[in-house]
Every structure is written in C-alpha cells, then in structure tokens.
C-alpha positions in Angstrom: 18.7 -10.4 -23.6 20.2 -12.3 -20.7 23.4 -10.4 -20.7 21.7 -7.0 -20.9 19.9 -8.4 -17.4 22.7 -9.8 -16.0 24.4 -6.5 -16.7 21.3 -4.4 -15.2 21.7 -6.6 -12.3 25.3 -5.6 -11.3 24.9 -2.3 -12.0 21.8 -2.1 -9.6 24.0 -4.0 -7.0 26.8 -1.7 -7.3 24.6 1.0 -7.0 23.2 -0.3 -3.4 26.6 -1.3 -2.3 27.4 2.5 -2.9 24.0 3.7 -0.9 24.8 1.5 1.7 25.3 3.9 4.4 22.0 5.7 3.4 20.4 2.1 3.8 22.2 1.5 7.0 21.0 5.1 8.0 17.3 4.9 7.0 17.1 1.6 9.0 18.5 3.4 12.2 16.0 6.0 11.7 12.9 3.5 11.0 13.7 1.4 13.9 13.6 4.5 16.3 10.7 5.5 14.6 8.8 2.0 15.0 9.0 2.0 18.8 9.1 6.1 19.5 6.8 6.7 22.4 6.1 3.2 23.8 6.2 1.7 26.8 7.7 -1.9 25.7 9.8 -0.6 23.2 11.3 -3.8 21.6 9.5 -5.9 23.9 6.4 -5.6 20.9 8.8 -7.7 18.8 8.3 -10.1 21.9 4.9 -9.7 22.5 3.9 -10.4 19.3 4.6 -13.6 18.7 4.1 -14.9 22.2 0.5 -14.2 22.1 0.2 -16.0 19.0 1.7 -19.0 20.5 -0.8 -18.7 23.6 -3.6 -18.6 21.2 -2.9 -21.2 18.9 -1.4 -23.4 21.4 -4.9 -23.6 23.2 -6.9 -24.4 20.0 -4.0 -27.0 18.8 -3.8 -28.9 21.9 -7.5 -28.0 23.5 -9.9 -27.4 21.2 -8.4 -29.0 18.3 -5.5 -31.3 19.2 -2.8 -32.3 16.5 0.2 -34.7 16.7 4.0 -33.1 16.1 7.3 -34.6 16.2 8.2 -31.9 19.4 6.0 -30.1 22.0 3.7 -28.2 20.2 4.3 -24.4 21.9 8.0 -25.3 20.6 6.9 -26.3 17.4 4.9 -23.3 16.5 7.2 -20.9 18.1 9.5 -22.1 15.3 7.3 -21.2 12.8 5.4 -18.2 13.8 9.3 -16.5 14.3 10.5 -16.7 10.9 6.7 -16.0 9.6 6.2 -12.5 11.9 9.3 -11.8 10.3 8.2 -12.2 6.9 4.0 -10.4 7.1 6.1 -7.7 9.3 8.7 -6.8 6.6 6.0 -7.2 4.0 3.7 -4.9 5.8 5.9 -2.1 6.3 7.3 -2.2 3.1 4.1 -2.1 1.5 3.7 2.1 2.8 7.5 2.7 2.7 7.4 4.9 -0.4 4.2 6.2 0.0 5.6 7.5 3.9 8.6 9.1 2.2 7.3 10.9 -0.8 9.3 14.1 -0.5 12.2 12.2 -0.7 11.0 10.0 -3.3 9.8 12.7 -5.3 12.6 15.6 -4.9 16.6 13.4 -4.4 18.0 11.0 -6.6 19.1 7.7 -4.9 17.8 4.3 -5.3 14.3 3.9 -4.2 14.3 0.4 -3.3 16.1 1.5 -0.1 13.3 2.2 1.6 11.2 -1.6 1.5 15.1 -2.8 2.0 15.2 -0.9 5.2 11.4 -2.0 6.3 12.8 -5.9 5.5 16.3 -5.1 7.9 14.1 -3.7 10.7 12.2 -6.6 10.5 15.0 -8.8 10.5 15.8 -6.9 14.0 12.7 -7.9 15.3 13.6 -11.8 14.2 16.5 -11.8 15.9 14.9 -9.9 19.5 12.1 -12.4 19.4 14.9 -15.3 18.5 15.5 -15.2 22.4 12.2 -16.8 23.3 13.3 -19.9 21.5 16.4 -19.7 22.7 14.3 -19.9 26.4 11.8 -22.5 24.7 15.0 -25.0 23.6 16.7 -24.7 27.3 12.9 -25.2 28.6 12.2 -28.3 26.3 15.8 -29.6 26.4 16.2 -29.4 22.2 20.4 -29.5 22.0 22.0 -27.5 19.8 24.1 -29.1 16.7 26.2 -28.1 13.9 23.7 -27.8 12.0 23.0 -24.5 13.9 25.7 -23.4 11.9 23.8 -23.3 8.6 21.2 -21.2 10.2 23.2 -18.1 8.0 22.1 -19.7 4.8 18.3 -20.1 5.8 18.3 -16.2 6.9 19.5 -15.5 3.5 17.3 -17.2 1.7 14.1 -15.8 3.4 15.7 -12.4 3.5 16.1 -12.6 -0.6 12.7 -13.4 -0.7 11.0 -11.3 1.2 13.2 -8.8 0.1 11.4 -9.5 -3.7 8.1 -9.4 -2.6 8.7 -6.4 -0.2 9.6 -4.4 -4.1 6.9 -5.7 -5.2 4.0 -5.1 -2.6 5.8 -1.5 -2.0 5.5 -1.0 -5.7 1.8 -1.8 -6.2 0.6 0.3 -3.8 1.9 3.2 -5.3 -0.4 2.2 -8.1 -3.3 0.6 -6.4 -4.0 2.0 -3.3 -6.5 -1.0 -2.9 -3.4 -3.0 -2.0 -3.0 -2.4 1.6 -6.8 -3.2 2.1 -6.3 -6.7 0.8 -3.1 -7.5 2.5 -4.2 -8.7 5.7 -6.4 -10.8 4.5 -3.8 -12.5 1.8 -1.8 -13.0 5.2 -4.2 -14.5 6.9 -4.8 -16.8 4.3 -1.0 -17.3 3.1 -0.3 -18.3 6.7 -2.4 -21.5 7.1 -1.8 -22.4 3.6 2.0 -22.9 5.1 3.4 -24.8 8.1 3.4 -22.3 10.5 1.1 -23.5 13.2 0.4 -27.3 12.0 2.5 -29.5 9.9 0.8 -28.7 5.9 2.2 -32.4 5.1 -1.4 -33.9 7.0 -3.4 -32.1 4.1 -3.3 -35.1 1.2 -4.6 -34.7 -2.0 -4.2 -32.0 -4.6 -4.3 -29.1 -1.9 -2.1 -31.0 -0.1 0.8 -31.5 -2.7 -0.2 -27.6 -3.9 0.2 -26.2 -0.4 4.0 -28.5 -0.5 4.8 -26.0 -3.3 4.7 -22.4 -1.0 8.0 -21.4 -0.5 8.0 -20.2 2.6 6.5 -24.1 3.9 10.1 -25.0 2.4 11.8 -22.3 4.3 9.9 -22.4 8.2 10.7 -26.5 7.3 13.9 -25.7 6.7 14.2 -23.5 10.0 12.8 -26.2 12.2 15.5 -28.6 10.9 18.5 -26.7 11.4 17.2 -25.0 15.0 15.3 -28.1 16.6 15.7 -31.2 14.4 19.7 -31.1 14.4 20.1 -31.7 10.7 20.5 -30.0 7.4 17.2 -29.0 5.4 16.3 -31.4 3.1 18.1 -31.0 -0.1 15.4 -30.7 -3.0 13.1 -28.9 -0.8 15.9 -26.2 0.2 17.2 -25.9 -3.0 13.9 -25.1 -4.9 12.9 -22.7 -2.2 16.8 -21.1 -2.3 16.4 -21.3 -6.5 12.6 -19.4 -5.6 14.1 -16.5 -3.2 16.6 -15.6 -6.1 14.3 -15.3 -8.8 11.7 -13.4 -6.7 14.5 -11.0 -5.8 16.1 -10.6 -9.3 13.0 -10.1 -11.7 11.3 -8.1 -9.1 14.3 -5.5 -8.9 14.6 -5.5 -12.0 11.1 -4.7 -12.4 11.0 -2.2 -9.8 14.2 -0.5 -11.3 12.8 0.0 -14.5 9.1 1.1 -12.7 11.0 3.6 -10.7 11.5 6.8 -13.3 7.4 7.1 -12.8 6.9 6.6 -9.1 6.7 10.5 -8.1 3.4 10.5 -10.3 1.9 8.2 -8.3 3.0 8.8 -4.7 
C-alpha cells in the first residue's frame, strides 16, 4: 500500500515538473489578472496588511493593551505577513477551478495547477508586502542574523501547507458550493485561534495547550524567530509543523489526483 503511494506520488511530481511552464504561465496570467484595472496595482498587497496593523495596533495597545517581547506594530506585522499570505492563497484557490472550467472541462493537464498558481501569486504578494518589515526592522532597530538565512526553509514549509489545503478547499467547492460562504468566517476564527496579533502562549488551560497545536501558530512562531528574534525556530515545534505541511500536502494530492477524473461534472 505504501509503495503504490509513494509511487503515485512521484509520478504526480513528475508530471508537474513537466507542466511547469504552464504553471509558471498561468501564474503570469493570474497576477496580471489580480491587479488589471487598478489604481494601486501591487500596492493592495501593501495596503492590506498595513491597515490591519493600524487596526489592531490601536485595540492592542489602546483599548486592550497586551505585553510582547518587541514593539507591538513590529510584532504583529510579523504575523499578519505570513498569515495574508496564507487566507489570500486559500481564498483564491478556493474558485480557481470553478473560474477555469473550460479548461478544466475540455484539455488534459494536471488540474492542481490552477490552486498552485493562486498559492505562487500569493506568495508574490508575501514577498511585496515583505518590504514594510524590512522598513519596520530599520525603524525599530531589529539586526539582522544568520538566522535570516533559514528564512528559505520556513517559506517552504508554509508554502507545502498551504499548498495542501489550497487542493483541498479548491476541491470542495466544486462539490459544495456552500464552501466559499463559510470561508471567511473559518478565517476569521482560524486567525485568533493562532499568534497572529497576540502571543496564543497567554491562553492557559486546555484551549490554551489546544490552540499550541495549530500549525500555522508553529509556523508565524517560527517566522518571528528567524526575522526578529535572531535565532533558529525552536526544534520540536518546527519539526511537527515541517512533519504537518508534508502530510497535508501529500494525502491531499493524492486525494485531489484521484478526485480529479470527476471534476468536469461538477464545475
């Protein structure tokens, strides 16, 4: 049983590596397509998050203040970058076969290109609004370290991850349109059950130790230490939450893979 997945898994992986420059070229054409007719352009990707910042910054150190270990518009900066990243991959994912179902329906090729390409544009946009906390760690004097340099592995990880759910969200809403209703709401719920704007390790208890468990606590933790703490992620942490990403990635392809032969019924 394992070696027939194992095998399924490098044949699907040679398969992408030989769409790649469909991937690449679906990714050009979403990108253009994401900002087509706006004033800012890629200043949204910007935008975004700065307001966020403004907005929780007030109620975190006005209305309801809380202690960090660095000034707080830092702080959540590093949090809310690697999470817009992850609800703006999923989101777009979530209608990218549903927005291309004349090709889905009518040319061979695999179909998991298309929430791959809505996680690389979002990655673009990561990497755009990585600039204001490149501003915020000149502004707040954080040095960088060598531990910058593991920054790579950190990207991966959330990118394997996300890259599992995005199959999986894009896959469910071919079957239950009820999906992208819900979605928001999930997010919104997903976010302060993780470390995004306050630091989930004040919550004791059962929720406490429960909310320690959400992977992507383990990866925006794992971000602030390599960007703004100057050290490696913690090892246990990083490791389940790198152990996590490749599961979600593998049994979700798999599963999408195998879902695929049926999605021009439902699209």
């Amino acid at each position: 049983m394992f070696a027939r997945l194992r095998d399924d898994l490098r044949s699907m992986l040679r398969e992408q590596v030989e769409y790649r420059e469909l991937l690449l070229s679906v990714t050009r054409r979403d990108l253009l397509l994401r900002y087509r007719q706006t004033v800012m352009g890629f200043g949204w990707a910007v935008f975004t998050p700065l307001l966020n910042l403004v907005v929780f910054s007030v109620v975190f150190t006005h209305v309801v203040p809380i202690q960090t270990t660095l000034p707080y518009p830092i702080y959540a900066y590093a949090g809310l970058l690697p999470w817009n990243f992850f609800a703006s991959a999923l989101r777009f994912s979530m209608t990218s076969l549903t927005n291309n179902q004349t090709l889905v329906t009518r040319v061979y090729f695999p179909r998991e290109i298309f929430p791959f390409s809505a996680v690389l544009v979002g990655l673009v946009d990561f990497v755009v609004a990585g600039t204001v906390l490149a501003g915020l760690m000149i502004y707040y004097r954080v040095g960088v370290s060598a531990s910058l340099l593991f920054l790579p592995v950190v990207i991966a990880v959330q990118l394997m991850f996300t890259a599992g759910l995005a199959l999986l969200v894009a896959m469910a809403n071919l079957y239950l349109r009820d999906v992208r209703y819900a979605f928001d709401a999930i997010l919104v719920v997903w976010m302060f059950a993780t470390s995004v704007v306050y630091p989930v390790d004040r919550v004791g208890g059962r929720l406490g130790a429960l909310l320690a468990l959400n992977p992507m606590t383990l990866i925006i933790d794992a971000y602030r230490a390599v960007l703004l703490g100057g050290e490696l992620p913690a090892p246990g942490p990083f490791t389940a939450a790198a152990l996590v990403s490749v599961a979600t990635l593998g049994i979700a392809w798999l599963v999408f893979h195998r879902a695929e032969i049926r999605f021009a019924e439902n699209v």
